[in-house]
C-alpha positions as CSV (number, residue, x, y, z in Angstrom):
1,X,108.7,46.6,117.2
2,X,104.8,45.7,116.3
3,X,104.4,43.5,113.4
4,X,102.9,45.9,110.9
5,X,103.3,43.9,107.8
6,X,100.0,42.1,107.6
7,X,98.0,45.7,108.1
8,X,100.0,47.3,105.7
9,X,99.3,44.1,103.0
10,X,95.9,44.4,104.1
11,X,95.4,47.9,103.3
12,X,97.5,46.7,99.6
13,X,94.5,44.7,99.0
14,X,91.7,47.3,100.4
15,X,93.0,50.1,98.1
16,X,93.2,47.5,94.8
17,X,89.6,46.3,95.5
18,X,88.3,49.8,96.6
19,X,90.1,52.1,93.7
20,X,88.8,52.6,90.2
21,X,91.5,50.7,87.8
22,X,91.6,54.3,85.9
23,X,93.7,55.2,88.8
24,X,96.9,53.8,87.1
25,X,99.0,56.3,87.4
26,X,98.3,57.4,91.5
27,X,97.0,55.0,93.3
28,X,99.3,52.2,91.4
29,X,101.8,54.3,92.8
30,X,100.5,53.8,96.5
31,X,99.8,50.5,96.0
32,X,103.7,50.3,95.1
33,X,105.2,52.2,97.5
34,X,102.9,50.2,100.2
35,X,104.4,46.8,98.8
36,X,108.3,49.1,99.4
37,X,107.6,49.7,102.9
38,X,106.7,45.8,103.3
39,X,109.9,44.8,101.4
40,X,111.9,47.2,103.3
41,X,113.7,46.1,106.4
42,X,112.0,48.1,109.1
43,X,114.1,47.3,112.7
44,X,114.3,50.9,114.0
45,X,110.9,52.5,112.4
46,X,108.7,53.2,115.2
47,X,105.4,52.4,114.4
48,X,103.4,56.0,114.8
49,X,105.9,56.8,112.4
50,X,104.5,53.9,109.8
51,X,101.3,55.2,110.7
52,X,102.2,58.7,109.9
53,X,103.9,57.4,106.3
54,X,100.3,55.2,105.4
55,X,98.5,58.1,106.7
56,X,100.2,60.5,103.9
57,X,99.7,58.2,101.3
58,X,96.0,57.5,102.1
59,X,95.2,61.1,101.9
60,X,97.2,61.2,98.4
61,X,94.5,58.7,97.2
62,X,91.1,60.5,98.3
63,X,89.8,58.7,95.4
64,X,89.7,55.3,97.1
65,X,86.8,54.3,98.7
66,X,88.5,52.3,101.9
67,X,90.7,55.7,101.6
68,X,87.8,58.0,102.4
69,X,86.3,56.1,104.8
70,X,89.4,55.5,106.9
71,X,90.5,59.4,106.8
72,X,87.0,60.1,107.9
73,X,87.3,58.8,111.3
74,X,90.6,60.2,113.4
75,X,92.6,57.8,115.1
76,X,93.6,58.5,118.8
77,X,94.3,56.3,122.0
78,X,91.9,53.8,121.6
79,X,91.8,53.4,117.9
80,X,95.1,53.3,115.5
81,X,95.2,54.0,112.2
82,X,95.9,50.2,111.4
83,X,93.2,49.2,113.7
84,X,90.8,51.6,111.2
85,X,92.8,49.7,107.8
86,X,91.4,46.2,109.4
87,X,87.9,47.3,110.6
88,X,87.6,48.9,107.1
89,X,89.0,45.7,105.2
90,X,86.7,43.4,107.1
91,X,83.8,44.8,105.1
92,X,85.7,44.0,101.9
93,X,86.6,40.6,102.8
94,X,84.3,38.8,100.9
95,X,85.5,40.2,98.1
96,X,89.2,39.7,98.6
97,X,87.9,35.9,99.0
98,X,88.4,34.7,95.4
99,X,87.9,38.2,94.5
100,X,84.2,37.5,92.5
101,X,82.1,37.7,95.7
102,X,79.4,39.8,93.9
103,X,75.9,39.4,93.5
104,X,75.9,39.2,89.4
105,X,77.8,35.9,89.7
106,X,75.4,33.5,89.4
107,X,74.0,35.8,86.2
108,X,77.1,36.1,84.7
109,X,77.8,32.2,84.9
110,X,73.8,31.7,83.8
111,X,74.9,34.1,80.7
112,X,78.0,32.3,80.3
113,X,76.2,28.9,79.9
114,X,73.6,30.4,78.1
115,X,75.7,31.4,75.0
116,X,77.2,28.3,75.1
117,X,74.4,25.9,75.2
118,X,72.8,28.0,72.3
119,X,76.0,29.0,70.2
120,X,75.3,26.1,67.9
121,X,71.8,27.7,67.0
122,X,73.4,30.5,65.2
123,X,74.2,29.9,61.5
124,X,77.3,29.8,59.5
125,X,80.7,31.2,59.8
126,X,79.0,33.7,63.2
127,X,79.2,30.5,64.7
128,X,82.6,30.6,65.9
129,X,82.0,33.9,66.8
130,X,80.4,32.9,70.2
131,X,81.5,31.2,72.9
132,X,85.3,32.2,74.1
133,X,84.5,35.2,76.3
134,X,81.8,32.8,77.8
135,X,84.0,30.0,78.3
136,X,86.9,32.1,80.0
137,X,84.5,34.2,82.3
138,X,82.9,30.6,83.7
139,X,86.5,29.4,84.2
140,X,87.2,32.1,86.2
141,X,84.1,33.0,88.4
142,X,82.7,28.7,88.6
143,X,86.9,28.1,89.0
144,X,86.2,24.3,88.4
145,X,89.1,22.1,89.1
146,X,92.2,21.8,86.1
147,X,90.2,18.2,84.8
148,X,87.1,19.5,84.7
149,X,87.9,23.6,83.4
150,X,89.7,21.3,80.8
151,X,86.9,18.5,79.7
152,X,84.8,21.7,78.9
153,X,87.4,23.3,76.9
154,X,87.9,20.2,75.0
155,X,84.1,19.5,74.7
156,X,83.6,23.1,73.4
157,X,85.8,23.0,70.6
158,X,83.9,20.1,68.9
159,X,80.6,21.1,69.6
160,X,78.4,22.6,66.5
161,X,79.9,23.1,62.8
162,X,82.3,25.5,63.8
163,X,84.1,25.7,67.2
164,X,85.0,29.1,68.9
165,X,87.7,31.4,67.8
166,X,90.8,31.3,69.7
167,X,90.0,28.0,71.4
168,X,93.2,26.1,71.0
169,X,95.2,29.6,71.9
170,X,92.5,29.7,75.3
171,X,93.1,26.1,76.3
172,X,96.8,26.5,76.1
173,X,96.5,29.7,78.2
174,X,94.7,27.8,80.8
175,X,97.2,24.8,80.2
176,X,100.1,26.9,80.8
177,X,98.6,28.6,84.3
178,X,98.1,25.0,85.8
179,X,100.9,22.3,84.4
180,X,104.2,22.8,83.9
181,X,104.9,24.2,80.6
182,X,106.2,21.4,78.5
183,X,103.2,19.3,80.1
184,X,100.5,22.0,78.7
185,X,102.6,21.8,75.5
186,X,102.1,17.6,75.4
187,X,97.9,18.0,75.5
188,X,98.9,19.0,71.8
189,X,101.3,17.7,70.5
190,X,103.2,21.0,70.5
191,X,107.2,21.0,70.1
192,X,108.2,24.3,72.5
193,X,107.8,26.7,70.0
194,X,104.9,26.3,68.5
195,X,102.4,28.5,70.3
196,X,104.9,31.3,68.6
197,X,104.4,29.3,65.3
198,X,100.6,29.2,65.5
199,X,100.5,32.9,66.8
200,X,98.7,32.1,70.7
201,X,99.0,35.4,72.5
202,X,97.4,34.4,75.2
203,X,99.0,30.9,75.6
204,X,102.2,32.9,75.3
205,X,101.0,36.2,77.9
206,X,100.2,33.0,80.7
207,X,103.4,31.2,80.1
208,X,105.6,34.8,80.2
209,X,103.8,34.8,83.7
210,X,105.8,31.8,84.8
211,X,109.0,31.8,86.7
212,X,109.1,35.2,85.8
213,X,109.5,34.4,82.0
214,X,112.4,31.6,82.0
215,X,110.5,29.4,80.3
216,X,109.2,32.1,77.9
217,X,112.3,33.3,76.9
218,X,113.9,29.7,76.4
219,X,111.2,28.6,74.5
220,X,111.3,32.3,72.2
221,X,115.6,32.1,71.8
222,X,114.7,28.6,70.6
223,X,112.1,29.8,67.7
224,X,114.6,32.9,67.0
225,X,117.1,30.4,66.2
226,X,114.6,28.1,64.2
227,X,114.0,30.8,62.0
228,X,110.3,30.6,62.9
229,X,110.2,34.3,64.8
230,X,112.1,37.6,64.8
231,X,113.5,39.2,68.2
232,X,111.3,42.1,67.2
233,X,107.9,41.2,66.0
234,X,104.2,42.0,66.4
235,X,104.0,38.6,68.4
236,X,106.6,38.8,71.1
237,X,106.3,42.5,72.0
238,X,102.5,41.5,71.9
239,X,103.3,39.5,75.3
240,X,105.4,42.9,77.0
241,X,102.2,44.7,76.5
242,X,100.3,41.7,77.6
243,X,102.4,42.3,80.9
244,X,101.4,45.8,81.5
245,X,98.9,45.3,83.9
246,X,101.9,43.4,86.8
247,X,102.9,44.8,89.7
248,X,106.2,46.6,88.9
249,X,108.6,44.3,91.0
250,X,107.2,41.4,88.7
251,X,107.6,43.5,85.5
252,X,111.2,44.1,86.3
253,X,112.0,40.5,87.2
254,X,110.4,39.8,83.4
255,X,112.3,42.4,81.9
256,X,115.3,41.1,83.5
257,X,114.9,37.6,82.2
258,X,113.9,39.6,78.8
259,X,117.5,41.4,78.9
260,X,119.7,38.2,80.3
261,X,118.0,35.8,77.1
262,X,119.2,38.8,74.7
263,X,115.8,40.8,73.6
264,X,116.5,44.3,75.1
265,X,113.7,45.6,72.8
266,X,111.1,43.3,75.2
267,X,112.7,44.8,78.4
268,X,112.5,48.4,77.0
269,X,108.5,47.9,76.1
270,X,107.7,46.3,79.3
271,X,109.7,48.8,81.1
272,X,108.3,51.8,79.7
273,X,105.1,50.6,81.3
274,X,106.5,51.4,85.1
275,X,104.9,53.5,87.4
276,X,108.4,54.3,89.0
277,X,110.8,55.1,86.0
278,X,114.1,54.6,87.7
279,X,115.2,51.1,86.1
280,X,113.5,51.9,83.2
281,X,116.4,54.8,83.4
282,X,119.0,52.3,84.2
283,X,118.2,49.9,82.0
284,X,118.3,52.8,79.0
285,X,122.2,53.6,80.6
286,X,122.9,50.4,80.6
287,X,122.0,49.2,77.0
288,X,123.4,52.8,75.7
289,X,125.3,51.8,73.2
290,X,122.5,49.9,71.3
291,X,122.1,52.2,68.6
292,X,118.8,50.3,67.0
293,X,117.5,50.4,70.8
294,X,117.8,53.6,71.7
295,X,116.1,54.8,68.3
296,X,113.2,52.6,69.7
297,X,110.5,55.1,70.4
298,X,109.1,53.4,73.5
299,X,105.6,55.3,73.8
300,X,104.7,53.4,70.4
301,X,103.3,50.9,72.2
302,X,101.2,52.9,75.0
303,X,102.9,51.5,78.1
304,X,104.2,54.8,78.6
305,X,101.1,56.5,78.4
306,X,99.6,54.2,81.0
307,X,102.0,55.1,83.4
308,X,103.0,58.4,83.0
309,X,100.7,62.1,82.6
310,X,103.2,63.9,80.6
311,X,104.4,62.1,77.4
312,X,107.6,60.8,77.1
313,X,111.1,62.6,76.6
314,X,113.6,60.7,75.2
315,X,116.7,60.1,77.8
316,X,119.9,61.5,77.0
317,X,121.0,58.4,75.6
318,X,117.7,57.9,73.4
319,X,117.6,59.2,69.8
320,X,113.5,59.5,69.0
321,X,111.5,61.7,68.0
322,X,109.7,63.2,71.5
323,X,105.9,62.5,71.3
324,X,103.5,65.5,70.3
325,X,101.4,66.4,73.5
326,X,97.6,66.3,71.7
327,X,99.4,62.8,70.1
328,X,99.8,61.9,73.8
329,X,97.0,63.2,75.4
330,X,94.5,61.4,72.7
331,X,96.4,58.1,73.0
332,X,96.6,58.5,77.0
333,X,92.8,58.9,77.3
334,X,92.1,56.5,74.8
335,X,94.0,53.8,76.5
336,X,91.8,54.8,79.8
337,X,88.6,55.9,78.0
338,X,86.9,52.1,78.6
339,X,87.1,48.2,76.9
340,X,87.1,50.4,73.0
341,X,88.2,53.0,72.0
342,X,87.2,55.9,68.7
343,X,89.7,58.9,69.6
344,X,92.8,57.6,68.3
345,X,91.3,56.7,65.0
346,X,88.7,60.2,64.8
347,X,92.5,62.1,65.7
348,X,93.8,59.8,62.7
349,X,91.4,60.7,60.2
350,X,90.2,64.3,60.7
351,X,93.8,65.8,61.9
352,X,92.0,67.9,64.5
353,X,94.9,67.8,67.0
354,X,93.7,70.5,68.7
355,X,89.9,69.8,69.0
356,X,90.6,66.4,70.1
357,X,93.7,66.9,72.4
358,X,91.2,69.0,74.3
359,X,88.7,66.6,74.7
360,X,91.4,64.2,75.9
361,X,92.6,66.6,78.2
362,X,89.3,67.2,79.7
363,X,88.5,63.4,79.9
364,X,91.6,62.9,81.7
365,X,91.4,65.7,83.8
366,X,87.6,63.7,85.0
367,X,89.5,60.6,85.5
368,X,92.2,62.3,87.6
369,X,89.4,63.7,89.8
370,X,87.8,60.4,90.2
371,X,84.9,61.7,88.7
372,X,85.0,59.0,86.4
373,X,86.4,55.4,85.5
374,X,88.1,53.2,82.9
375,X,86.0,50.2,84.1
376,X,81.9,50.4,83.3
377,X,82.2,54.3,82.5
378,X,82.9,53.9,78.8
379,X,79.4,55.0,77.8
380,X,79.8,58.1,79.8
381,X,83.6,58.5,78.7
382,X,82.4,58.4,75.3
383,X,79.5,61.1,75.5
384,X,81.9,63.2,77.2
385,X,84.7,63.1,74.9
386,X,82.2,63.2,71.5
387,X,80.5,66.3,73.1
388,X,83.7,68.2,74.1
389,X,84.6,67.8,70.2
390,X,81.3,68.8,68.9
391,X,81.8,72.2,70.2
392,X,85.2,72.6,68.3
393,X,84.5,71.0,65.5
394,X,81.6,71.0,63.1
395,X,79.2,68.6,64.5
396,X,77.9,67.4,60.8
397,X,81.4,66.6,60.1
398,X,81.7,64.7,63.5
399,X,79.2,62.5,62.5
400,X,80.0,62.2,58.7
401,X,83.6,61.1,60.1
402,X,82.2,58.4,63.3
403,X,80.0,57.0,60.6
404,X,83.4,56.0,58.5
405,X,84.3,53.0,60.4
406,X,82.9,50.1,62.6
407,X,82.9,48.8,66.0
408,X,82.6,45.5,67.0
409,X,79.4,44.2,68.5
410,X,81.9,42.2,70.8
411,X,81.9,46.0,72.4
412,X,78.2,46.4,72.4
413,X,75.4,44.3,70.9
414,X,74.2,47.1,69.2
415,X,77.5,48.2,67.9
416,X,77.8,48.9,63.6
417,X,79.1,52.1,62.5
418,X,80.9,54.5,65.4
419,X,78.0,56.9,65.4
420,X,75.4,54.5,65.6
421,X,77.2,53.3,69.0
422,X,77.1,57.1,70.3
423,X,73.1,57.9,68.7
424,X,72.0,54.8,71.5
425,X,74.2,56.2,74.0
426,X,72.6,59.5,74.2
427,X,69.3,57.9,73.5
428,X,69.7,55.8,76.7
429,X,71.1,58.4,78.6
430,X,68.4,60.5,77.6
431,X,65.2,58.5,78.6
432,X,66.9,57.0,81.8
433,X,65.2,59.3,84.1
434,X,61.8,58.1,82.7
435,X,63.0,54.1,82.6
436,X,63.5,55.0,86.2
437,X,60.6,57.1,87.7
438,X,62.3,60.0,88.0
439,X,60.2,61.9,85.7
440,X,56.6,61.1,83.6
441,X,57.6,63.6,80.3
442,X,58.4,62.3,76.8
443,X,62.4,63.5,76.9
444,X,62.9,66.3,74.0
445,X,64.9,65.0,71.0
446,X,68.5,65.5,71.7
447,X,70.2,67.7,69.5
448,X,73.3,65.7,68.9
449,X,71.9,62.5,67.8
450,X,72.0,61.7,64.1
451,X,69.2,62.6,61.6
452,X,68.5,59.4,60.6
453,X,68.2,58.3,64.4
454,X,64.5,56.7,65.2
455,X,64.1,58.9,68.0
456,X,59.9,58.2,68.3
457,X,60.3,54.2,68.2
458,X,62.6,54.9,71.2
459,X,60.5,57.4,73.4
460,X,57.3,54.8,72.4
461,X,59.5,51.8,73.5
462,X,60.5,53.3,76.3
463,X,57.2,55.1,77.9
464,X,56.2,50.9,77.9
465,X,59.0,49.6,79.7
466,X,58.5,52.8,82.3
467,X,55.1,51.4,82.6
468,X,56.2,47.7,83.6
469,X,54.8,46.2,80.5
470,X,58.2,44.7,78.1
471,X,56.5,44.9,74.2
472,X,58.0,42.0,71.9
473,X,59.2,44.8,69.0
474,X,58.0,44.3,65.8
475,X,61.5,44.3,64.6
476,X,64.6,42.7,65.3
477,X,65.7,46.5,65.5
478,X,63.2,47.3,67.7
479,X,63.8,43.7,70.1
480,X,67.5,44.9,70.5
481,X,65.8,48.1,71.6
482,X,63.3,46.9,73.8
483,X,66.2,44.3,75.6
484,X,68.4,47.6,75.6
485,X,65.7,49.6,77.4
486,X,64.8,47.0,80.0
487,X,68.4,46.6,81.0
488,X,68.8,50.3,81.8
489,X,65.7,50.2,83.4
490,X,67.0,47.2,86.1
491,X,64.9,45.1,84.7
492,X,67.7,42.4,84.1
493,X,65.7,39.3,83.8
494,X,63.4,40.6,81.6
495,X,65.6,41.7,79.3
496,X,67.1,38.2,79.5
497,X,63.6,37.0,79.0
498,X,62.9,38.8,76.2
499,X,65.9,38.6,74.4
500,X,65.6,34.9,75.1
501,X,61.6,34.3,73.4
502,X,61.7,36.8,71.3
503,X,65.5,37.5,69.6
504,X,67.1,35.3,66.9
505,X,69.9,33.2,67.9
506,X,72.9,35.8,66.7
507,X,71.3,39.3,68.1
508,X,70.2,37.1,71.4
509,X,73.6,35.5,71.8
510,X,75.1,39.1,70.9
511,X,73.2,40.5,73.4
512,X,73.9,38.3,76.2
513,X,77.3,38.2,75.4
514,X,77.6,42.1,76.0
515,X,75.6,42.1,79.0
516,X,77.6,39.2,80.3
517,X,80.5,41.4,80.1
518,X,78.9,44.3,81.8
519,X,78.3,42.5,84.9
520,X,82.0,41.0,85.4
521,X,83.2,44.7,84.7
522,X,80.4,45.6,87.5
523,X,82.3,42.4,89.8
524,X,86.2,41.1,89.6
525,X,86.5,42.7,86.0
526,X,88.6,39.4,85.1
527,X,87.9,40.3,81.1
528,X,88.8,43.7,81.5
529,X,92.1,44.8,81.0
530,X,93.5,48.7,81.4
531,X,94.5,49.4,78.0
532,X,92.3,46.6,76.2
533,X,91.0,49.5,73.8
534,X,93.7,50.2,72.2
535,X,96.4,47.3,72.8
536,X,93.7,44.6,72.6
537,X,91.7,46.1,69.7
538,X,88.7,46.1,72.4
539,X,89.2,42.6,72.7
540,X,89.3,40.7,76.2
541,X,92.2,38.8,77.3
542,X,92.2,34.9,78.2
543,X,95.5,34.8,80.3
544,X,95.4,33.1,83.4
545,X,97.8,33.3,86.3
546,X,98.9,30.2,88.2
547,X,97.4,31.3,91.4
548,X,93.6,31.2,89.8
């Protein structure tokens, strides 16, 4: 029989590369099944009949990229379908290579050393508020050796008043991924237990990626017995959410460590997060007579909702409550909607089930279309959404309730109150089409944006940028502005220039910081994680595998 394995990984890697991460739920599925046929032993298959499987699931996934393009083109005598999977891949190669094979690299590694040659600048306590997104993103796209990623870690943390949050928790991480573990633990002085002591989530999500968790759950029975963690805490099912975004052969090999070392609550979590539900089934017959576990209600933590487009149902065995469907839906698209999310707590606040559940639905119903993405969408998630909700709810009170509560500036430079996020999102959407040529007219005020919204500072700034010209802004308000505007416009380096002369050192850093972000989601997306809105609090993720 032809060796079909290395097509059939190949076409693995085409469809992760060339599928939107929103596809979760589908095209994890392909991928999956793919990896089954590989693990499968194959000695009578024929292999038009392997062709006739991949070609099924290629047209399940129209919304893949390397999908289309393969489907497009009929294979016959002189051209198979695996020949079309390898001419396909070849254009993605570079990409596979390293996987951050884009043009922003260099930019994002400039922005990266950027905010960390210039974090010091910044006063105070907002000091340490700078400086770990950059350091992770250069470790992964400039992927220096283990000494030298480490020297700059090191260096890092002493540099300036105040070093950068999380540093000691990052270093660890990247410890963890490239020395054995009680090696990583030595560079501080660490006993085994102590990144659960000092709280390290992201020490603790790289070492649970380790032989498949031994030495995470050896080091975790040893702090359960210490006294210095619970079986169930914040912390440790932390790291099974942390896990969500495996492959589901790894996630079962954790969750079997999880269940041998005696935390069935672990397994459960992690196992709720499966694309294919069948040991997550087993597992729940199997641990049946765990009264406290089957009470567990598993979608609390969202890896249900990840992986599945219905909510839910508790198993036979399983005592919770069964999730409401708007409570679902609104936690579902939330988890996809982007890096942050503002359903979950509008849906909190107002109680408009219904009005929001819609808007989720719709969303998801985008999503499901490939009409959209989780990964550098969120701006047009969010206008979605927030529209769909306006028209059944009173937009006065829509506003009143977005401008109750904050979002970082980690999310977007110009982040403060929810509204105020959503007023420059329709703003930019808004003038786009003059930023880029497409039309010579003043845009009309849009009707949604908030009263208060300086709608003629933004149509002046942006009939300048239109014209070429970058103004300095006569306010740091009008500078964040004026970097905003050139940024949609494609003028990248001049909105680095300008936020460089003319910006103070927080707003600047703030700014490139954010852009920063939005070009590795643009490239190998290593600071985005599916599900960071909600399970990370919008914050990125510094866990690194050993293979990096």
């Amino acid at each position: 029989m032809p060796n079909v394995t290395s097509p059939i990984l190949g076409l693995i890697c085409g469809l992760a590369i060339g599928t939107p991460l929103f596809a979760q739920s589908d095209a994890a599925r392909v991928v999956s099944a793919l990896r089954a046929a590989v693990e499968a032993p194959l000695p009578e298959r024929a292999l038009r009949d392997v062709q006739a499987e991949l070609l099924a699931l290629l047209a399940d996934t129209p919304q893949s990229p390397i999908a289309a393009a393969i489907l497009a083109v009929p294979a016959g005598k002189d051209r198979s379908l695996l020949q079309l999977v390898q001419s396909e891949l070849a254009q993605v190669a570079a990409t596979q290579e390293g996987g951050a094979n884009c043009a922003d690299v260099d930019r994002i590694e400039n922005l990266a050393n950027r905010i960390l040659a210039q974090r010091t600048e910044v006063g105070g306590f907002a000091q340490a508020n700078f400086g770990t997104e950059a350091i992770y993103l250069w470790l992964r796209y400039a992927q220096p050796d283990f000494a030298t990623g480490l020297a700059r870690l090191q260096q890092l943390a002493t540099l300036g008043r105040r070093g950068p949050r999380q540093m000691e928790d990052l270093t660890l991480s990247y410890a963890y991924a490239n020395l054995p573990p009680d090696e990583a633990e030595m560079l501080f002085g660490y006993a085994a237990t102590q990144a659960f002591a000092h709280n390290h989530r992201n020490a603790l999500g790289s070492l649970a990626r380790v032989d498949n968790g031994k030495s995470y759950f050896a080091r975790l029975n040893q702090a359960v017995e210490s006294g210095e963690v619970q079986e169930i805490t914040g912390l440790t099912l932390s790291t099974a959410i942390d896990l969500y975004p495996l492959e589901d052969a790894r996630k079962i090999a954790i969750a079997a460590e999880a269940e041998k070392a005696g935390f069935p609550t672990f397994a459960l979590t992690l196992l709720s997060s499966l694309s294919d539900q069948t040991a997550y089934a087993e597992f729940v017959t199997r641990n049946a007579g765990d009264e406290r576990l089957m009470s567990f209600p598993v979608y609390y933590y969202g890896g249900s909702a990840l992986a599945r487009k219905a909510p839910v149902a508790p198993l036979p065995e399983q005592t919770f409550n069964a999730q409401p469907e708007n409570q679902f839906l609104t936690l579902r698209a939330g988890l996809l909607i982007g890096e942050a999310d503002y359903l979950n707590i509008l849906y909190n606040q107002t109680g408009w089930e219904d009005a929001i559940g819609a808007a989720a639905a719709g969303f998801l119903e985008q999503l499901q279309a490939g009409e959209t993405s989780s990964i550098g969408r969120m701006e047009d998630n969010w206008l979605y959404v927030y529209d769909q909700i306006a028209t059944r709810a009173d937009p006065d009170e829509l506003r009143q309730q977005m401008s109750s509560f904050d979002i970082s500036s980690k999310v977007r430079h110009y982040a403060g109150r929810a509204q105020q996020l959503i007023d420059w999102m329709r703003a930019k959407r808004t003038v786009r089409p003059l930023l880029h040529g497409q039309s010579a007219e003043i845009p009309a005020r849009p009707e949604l944006l908030s009263n208060e919204f300086d709608w003629s500072s933004w149509t002046r700034l942006a009939k300048e940028v239109a014209a070429g010209s970058t103004p300095p802004g006569a306010t740091m308000q009008e500078q964040m502005i004026v970097a905003e505007l050139l940024w949609t416009a494609g003028r990248e380096e001049d909105a680095i220039a300008h936020a460089q002369m003319q910006m103070d050192p927080e707003p600047r850093l703030a700014f490139f910081r954010d852009v920063m972000k939005r070009l590795d989601r643009a490239c190998a997306g290593h600071g985005f994680t599916l599900g960071q809105s909600i399970l990370l609090g919008g914050q990125m993720s510094y866990v690194f595998e050993r293979s990096d």
